[in-house]
C-alpha atoms as one frame of an Amber mdcrd trajectory, in Angstrom:
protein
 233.255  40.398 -15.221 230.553  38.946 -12.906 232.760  38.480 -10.135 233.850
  42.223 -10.215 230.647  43.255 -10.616 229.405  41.298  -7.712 232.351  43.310
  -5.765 230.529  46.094  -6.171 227.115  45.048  -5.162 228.127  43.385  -2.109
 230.310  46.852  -1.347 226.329  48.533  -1.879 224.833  46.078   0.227 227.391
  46.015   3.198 227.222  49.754   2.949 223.692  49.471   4.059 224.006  47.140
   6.857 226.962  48.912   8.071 224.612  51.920   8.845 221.743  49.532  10.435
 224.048  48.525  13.138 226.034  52.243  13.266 222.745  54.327  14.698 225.156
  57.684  14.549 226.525  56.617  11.156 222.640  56.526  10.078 222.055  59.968
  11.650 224.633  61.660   9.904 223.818  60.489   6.673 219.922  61.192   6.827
 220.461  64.491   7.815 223.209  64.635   4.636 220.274  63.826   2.167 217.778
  65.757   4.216 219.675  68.596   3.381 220.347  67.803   0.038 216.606  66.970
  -0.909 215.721  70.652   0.846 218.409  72.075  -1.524 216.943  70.725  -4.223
 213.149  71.247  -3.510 214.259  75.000  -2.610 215.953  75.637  -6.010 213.244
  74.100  -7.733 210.389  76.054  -5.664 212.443  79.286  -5.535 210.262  82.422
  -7.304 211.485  83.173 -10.961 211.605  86.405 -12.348 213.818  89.204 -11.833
 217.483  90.480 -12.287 218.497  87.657 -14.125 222.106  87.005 -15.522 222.921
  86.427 -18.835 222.633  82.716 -20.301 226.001  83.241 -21.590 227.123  83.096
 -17.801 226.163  79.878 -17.005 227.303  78.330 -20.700 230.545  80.078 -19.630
 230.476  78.747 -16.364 229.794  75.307 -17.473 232.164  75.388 -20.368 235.099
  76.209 -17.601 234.281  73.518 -15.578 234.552  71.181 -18.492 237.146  72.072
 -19.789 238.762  72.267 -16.231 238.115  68.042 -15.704 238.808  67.085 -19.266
 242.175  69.193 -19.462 243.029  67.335 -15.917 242.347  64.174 -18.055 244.348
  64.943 -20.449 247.285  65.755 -18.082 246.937  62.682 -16.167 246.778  60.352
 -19.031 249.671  58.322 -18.520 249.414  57.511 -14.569 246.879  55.420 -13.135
 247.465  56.779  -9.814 243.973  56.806  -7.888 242.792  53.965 -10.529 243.188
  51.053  -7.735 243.791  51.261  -4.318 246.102  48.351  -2.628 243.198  46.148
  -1.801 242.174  45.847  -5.501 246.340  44.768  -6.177 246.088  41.930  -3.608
 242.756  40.439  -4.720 241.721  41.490  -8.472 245.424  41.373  -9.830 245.784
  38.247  -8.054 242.599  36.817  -8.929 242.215  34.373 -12.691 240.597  37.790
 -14.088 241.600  39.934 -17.498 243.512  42.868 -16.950 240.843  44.655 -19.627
 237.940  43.631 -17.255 239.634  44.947 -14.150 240.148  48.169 -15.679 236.807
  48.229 -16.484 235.807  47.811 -12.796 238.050  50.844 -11.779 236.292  52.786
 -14.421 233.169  52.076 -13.060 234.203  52.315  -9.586 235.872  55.720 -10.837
 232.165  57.082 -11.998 230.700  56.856  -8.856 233.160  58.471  -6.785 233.583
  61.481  -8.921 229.627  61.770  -9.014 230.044  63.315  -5.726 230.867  66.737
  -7.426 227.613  66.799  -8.357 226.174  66.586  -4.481 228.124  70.007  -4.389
 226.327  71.499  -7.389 222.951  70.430  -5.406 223.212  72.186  -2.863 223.363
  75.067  -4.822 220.269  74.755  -6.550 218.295  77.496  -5.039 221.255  79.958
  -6.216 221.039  78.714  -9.972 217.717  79.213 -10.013 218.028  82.472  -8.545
 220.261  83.872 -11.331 219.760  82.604 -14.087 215.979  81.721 -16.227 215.902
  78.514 -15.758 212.666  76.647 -17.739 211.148  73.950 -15.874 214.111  70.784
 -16.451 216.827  73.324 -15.900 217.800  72.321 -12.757 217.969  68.747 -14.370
 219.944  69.753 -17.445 222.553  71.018 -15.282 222.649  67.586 -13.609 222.539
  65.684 -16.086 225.330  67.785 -17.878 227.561  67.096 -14.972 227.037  63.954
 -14.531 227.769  63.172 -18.140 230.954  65.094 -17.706 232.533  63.396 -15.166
 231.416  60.100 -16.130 232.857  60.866 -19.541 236.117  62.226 -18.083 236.743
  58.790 -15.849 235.994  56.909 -18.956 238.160  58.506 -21.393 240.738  58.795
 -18.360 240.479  55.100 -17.856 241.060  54.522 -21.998 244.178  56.784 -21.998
 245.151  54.702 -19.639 244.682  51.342 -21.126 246.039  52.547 -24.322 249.474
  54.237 -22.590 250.409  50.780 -21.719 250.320  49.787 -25.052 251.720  53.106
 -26.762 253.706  55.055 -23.704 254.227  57.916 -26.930 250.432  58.317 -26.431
 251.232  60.172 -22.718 253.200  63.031 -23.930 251.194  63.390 -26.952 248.052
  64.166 -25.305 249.640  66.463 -22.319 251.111  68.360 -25.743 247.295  68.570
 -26.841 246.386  69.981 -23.087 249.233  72.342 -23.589 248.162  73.867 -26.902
 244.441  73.964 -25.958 245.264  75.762 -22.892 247.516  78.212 -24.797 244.635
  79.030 -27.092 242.177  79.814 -24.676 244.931  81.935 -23.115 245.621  83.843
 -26.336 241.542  84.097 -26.938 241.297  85.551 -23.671 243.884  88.129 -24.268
 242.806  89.056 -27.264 239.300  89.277 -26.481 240.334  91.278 -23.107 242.448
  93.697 -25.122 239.868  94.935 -27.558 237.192  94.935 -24.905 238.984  96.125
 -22.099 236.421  93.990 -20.032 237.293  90.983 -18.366 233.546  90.024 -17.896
 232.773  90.069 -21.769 236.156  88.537 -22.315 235.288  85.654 -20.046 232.271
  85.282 -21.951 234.011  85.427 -24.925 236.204  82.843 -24.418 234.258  80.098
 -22.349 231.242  80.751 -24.765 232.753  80.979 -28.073 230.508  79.705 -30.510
 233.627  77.686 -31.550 233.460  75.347 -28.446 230.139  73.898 -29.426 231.529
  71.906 -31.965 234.446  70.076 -29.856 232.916  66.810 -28.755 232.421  66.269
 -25.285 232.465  69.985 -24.550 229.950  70.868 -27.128 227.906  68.293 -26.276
 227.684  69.253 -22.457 226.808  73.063 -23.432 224.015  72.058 -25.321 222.417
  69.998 -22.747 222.655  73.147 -20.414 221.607  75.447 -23.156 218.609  73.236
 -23.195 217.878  74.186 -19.588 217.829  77.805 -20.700 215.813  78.092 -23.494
 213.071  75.131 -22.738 213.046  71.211 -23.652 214.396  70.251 -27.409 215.279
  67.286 -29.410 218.826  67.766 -29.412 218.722  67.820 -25.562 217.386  63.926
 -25.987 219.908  63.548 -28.856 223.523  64.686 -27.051 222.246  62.627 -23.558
 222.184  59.703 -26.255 225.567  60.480 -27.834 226.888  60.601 -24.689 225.798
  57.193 -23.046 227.034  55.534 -27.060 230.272  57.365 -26.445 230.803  56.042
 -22.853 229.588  52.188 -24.031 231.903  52.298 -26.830 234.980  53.131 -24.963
 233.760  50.316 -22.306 233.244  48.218 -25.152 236.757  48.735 -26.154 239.469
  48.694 -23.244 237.094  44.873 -22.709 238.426  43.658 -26.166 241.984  44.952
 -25.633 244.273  42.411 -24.641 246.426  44.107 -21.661 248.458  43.554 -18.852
 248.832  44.382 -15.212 252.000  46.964 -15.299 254.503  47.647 -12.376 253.317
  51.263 -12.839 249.725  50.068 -11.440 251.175  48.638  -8.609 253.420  51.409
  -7.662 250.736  53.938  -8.329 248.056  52.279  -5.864 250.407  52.055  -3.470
 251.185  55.764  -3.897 247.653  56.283  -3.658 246.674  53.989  -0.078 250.016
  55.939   1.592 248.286  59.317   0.437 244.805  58.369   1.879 246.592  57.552
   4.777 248.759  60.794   5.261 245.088  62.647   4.643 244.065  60.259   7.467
 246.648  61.337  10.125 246.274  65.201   9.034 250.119  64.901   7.489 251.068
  66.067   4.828 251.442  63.961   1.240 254.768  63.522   0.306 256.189  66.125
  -1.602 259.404  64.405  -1.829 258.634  61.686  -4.587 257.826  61.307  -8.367
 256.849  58.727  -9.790 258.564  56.270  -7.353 261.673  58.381  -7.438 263.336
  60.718  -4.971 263.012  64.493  -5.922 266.481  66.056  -5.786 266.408  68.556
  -2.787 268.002  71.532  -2.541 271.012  72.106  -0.219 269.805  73.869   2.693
 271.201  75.467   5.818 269.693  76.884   8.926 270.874  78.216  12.398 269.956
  75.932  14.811 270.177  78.529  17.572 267.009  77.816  19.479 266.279  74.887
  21.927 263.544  73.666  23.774 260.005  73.632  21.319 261.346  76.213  18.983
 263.340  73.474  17.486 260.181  72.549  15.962 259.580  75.281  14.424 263.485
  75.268  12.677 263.389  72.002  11.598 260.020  73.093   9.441 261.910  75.675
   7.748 264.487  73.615   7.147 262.199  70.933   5.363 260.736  74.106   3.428
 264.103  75.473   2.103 264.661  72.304   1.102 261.632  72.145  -0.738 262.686
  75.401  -2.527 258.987  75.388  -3.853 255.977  77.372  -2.522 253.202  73.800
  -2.339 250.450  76.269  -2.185 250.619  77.854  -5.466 248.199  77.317  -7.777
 245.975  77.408  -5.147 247.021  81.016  -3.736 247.119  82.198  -7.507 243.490
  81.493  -8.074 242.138  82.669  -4.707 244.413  85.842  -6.027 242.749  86.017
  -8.850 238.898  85.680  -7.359 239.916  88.778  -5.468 240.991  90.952  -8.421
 238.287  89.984 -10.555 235.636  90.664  -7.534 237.202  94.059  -7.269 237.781
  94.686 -10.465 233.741  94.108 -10.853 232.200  95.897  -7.537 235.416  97.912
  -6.267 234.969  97.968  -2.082 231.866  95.622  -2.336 233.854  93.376  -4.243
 236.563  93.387  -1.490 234.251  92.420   0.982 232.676  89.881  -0.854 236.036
  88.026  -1.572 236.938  88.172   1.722 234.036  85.647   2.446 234.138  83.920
  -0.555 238.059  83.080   0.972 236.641  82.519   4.305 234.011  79.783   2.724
 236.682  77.475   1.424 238.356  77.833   4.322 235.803  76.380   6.487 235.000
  73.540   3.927 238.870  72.688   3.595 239.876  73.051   7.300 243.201  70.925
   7.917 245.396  70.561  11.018 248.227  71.384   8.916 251.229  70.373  10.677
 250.218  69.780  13.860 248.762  66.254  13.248 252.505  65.277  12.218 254.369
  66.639  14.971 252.150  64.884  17.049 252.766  61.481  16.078 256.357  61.894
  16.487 257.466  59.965  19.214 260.338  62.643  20.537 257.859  65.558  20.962
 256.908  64.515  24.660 260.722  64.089  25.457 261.550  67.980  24.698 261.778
  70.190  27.937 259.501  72.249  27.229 255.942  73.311  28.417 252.861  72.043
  25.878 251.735  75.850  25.089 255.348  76.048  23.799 255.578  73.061  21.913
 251.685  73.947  20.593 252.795  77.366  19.572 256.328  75.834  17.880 254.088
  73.149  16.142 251.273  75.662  13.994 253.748  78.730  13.875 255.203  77.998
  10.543 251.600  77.615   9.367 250.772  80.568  10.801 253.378  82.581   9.276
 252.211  81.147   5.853 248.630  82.269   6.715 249.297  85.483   6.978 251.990
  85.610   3.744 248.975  84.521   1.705 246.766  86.821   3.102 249.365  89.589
   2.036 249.360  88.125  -1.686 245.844  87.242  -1.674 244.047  90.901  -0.435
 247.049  93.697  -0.032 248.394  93.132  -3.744 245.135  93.173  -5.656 243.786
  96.257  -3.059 246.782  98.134  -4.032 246.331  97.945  -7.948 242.742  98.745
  -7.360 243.107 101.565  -4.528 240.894 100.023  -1.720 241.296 101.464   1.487
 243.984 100.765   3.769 241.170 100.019   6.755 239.953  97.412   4.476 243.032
  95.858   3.729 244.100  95.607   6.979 240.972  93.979   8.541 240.384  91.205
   6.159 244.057  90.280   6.296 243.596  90.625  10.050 240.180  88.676   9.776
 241.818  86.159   6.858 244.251  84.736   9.415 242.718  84.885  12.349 239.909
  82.745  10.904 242.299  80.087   9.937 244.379  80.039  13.237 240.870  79.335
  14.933 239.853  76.533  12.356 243.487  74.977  13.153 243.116  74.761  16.727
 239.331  74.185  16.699 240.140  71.273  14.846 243.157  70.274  16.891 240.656
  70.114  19.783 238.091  68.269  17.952 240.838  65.225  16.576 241.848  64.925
  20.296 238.648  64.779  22.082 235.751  63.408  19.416 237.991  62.074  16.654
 238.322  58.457  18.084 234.633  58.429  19.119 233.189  59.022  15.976 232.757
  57.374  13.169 234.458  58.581   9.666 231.326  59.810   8.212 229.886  61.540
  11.545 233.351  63.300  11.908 232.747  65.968   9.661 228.885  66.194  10.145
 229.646  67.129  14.167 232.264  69.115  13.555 230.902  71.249  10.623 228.062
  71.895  13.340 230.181  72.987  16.098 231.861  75.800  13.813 228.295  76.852
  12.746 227.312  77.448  16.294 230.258  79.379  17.202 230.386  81.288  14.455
 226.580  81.936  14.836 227.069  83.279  17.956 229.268  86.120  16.296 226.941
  86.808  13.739 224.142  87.588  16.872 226.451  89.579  18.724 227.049  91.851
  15.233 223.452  91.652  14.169 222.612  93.097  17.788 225.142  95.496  17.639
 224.041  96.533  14.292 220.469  96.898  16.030 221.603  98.891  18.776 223.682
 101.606  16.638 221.429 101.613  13.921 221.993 103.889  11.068 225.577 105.072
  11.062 226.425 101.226  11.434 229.033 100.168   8.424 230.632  96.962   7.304
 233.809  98.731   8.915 232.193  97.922  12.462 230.915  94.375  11.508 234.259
  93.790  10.370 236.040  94.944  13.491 233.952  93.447  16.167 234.081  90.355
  13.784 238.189  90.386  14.149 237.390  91.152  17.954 235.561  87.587  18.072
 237.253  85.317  16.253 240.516  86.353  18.149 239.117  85.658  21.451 237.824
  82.169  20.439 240.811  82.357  18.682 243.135  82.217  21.996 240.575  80.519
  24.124 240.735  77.425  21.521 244.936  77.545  21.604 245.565  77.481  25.205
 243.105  74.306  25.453 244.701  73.021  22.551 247.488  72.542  24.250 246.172
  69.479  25.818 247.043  67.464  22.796 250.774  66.900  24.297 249.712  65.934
  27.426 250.204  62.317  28.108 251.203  62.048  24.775 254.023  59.204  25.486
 251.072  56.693  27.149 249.164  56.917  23.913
């Protein structure tokens, strides 16, 4: 185990002297933990008393989160996809080391990199504290709750694992345990919903039902937070010490199994390094393969009646009929969902507020979409066509789907809840033209700064550029607001909003189309 072991402290060290001789690499992460120390300092310094929520919102909250990584635990038990990447199958598989000890390095190496969930929670300190009562460790019973989470998760993920290569029934009988679980919150929520016609108390109902304290792991994660609420006790000390015995034991174990390397391993990291990579070029991951096999497509026809760039754009609709699956989803159905709830809560207010909450994880999860594919594709720079054209060609499709999930994500829930139609119709208007201007913001930025800086500075600089444009909009509103005074409305900010972004938005596509020029002495 030393030798692994030493793997990782060398990694730490190397890590360290990487930055020493990569000043900008330095920079970027200083001002990363600058701003992450001020988030924390600022939640814990932030004035108490007030409009507080309930406790049993943030027990709820933290109960769905839980339950959220340990179900996706369950679920994944039988694949150790994201376990090893390709390096570890070319030196530690090859190397005179247990298979049992190895998997006890990706467990470990596991921990840390899902810790980083916890930087998010950070910066979010001041907001905790704002709502809720938080006694003086609160802040650090939510930490420490999370932290013991996560790590628990990538251990017991890391044990199904092991044990799934001994026993492959164990796979199907713990996604049967994820099923049922999930189909009993389901039924508890209905139920609960149905006799108090509330979704809020039925939220609470079901994510804080006294029932949940007693499932271990769970349980024990709610009490820590609880402790955070209602001031420091015993049992605080006594579940952070269950916990760490919990995680030892199953380390303990999977080191006295005897196991072996599978051909599932090996497959799956090399699933894994091709998927980093695809994130890499701004492509796609393939959608086309499970578990090492090919998907069966569906039969697919399409007019191929254009020519020149819009070829592009035909062959993308071909790939999605094929697909015969909407990728997005899950994703679309709980942005869906945020909406209804947030109007279902605060009516227009609501609206408005789920608009930005939508806009907010669109500007942390900015992708080129397509357009980082089609660009690597050798016969792009032999169509006859001009670059606007083939630009256009390239992001249309993901355009188009922009705007279909802005339909589903604002027009259906406004329409059940009777929202205006001049409300609708901006922040659909609003929804998409934010994300055509993150697209070809970010198109620019890959083609002029992304082989200049360094992986960790990338989204530093570029996170900073957005702010400053969009900052600009929010003077030009805020002087607006000024100027009209009184009789201005959201309805205004909204529309000179829309006004802005779809400038920049233009202004950033026709110099986007700079991407194809040259393209072929790349």
């Amino acid at each position: 185990m030393k030798p692994l072991l030493y793997i990782h402290y060398r990694s730490f060290i190397n890590f360290f002297k990487d930055m020493v001789k990569k000043p900008l690499k330095l920079l970027g992460i200083t001002f990363y933990i600058g701003l992450l120390v001020f988030a924390i300092i600022a939640g814990l310094k932030s004035a108490t008393g007030g409009d507080y929520k309930s406790p049993e919102v943030l027990l709820a909250i933290t109960s769905g989160v839980c339950i959220f990584f340990y179900g996706l635990t369950l679920f994944g038990s039988g694949s150790s996809k994201g376990l090893f990447r390709k390096s570890d199958v070319n030196f530690v598989f090859t190397s005179p080391i247990k298979p049992q000890k190895a998997i006890v390095y990706a467990c470990i190496k596991n921990m840390a990199q899902l810790l980083m969930f916890v930087i998010m929670i950070a910066f979010n300190s001041a907001t905790l504290v704002k709502f809720f009562n938080l006694k003086d460790t609160g802040l650090i019973n939510i930490y420490v709750s999370m932290i013991f989470c996560l790590i628990s998760t990538s251990a017991v993920s890391v044990l199904l694992i092991a044990l799934n290569t001994k026993y492959s029934v164990l796979d199907r009988i713990t996604k049967y345990i994820a099923y049922i679980l999930g189909v009993t919150l389901v039924i508890q929520f209905g139920f609960s919903y149905f006799s108090t016609n509330n979704l809020y108390e039925a939220f609470i109902n079901t994510f804080n039902s006294n029932v949940l304290y007693y499932v271990p792991l769970l349980g024990w994660n709610m009490q820590i937070v609880k402790g955070g609420l209602v001031g420091f006790e015993v049992n605080t000390i006594i579940f952070i010490g269950v916990f760490l015995l919990f995680i030892a034991a199953i380390i303990y174990t999977i080191n006295k199994m005897s196991l072996e390397y599978t051909e599932e391993m090996v497959q799956k990291a090399e699933e894994f390094e091709e998927a980093l990579e695809s994130v890499k070029d701004g492509k796609q991951t393939n959608v086309f393969s499970k578990n090492g096999k090919a998907k069966m497509l569906r039969e697919a026809k399409v007019n191929y009646n254009k020519s020149g760039a819009a070829t592009i754009f035909k062959r993308q609709i071909l790939e999605f009929k094929k697909r015969g699956v909407y990728t997005q989803g899950l994703k679309l159905l709980a942005f869906t969902l945020i909406t209804a709830i947030a109007i279902y809560k605060s009516g227009e207010n609501g609206f408005n507020i789920a608009l930005g909450i939508n806009l907010y994880f669109a500007f942390i999860m900015t992708m080129s979409g397509a357009v980082g594919g089609e660009r690597k594709k050798h016969y792009i720079y032999l169509i006859p066509d001009s670059n606007f054209n083939k630009l256009f060609y390239s992001t249309l499709f993901d355009n188009l789907i922009t705007i279909f999930n802005g339909l589903v994500i604002f027009l259906l829930p406004a329409i059940i809840f009777r929202i205006s139609i001049i409300n609708i119709v901006l922040n659909i208007a609003i929804y998409s033209m934010f994300h055509y201007y993150l697209r070809y913001n970010e198109i620019i930025f890959s083609k002029y700064l992304g082989n200049i800086l360094t992986k960790q500075l990338k989204p530093l600089i570029y996170s900073l550029l957005l702010v400053i444009t969009l900052a600009l909009g929010g003077v030009i509103i805020g002087v607006t607001s000024a100027y009209i005074g009184e009789a201005f409305t959201i309805i205004y900010g909204k529309i000179i909003a829309l006004i802005y972004i779809t400038i920049l938005c233009f202004i950033f596509m026709i110099w986007a189309k700079a991407i194809f020029n040259n393209m072929e002495l790349e």
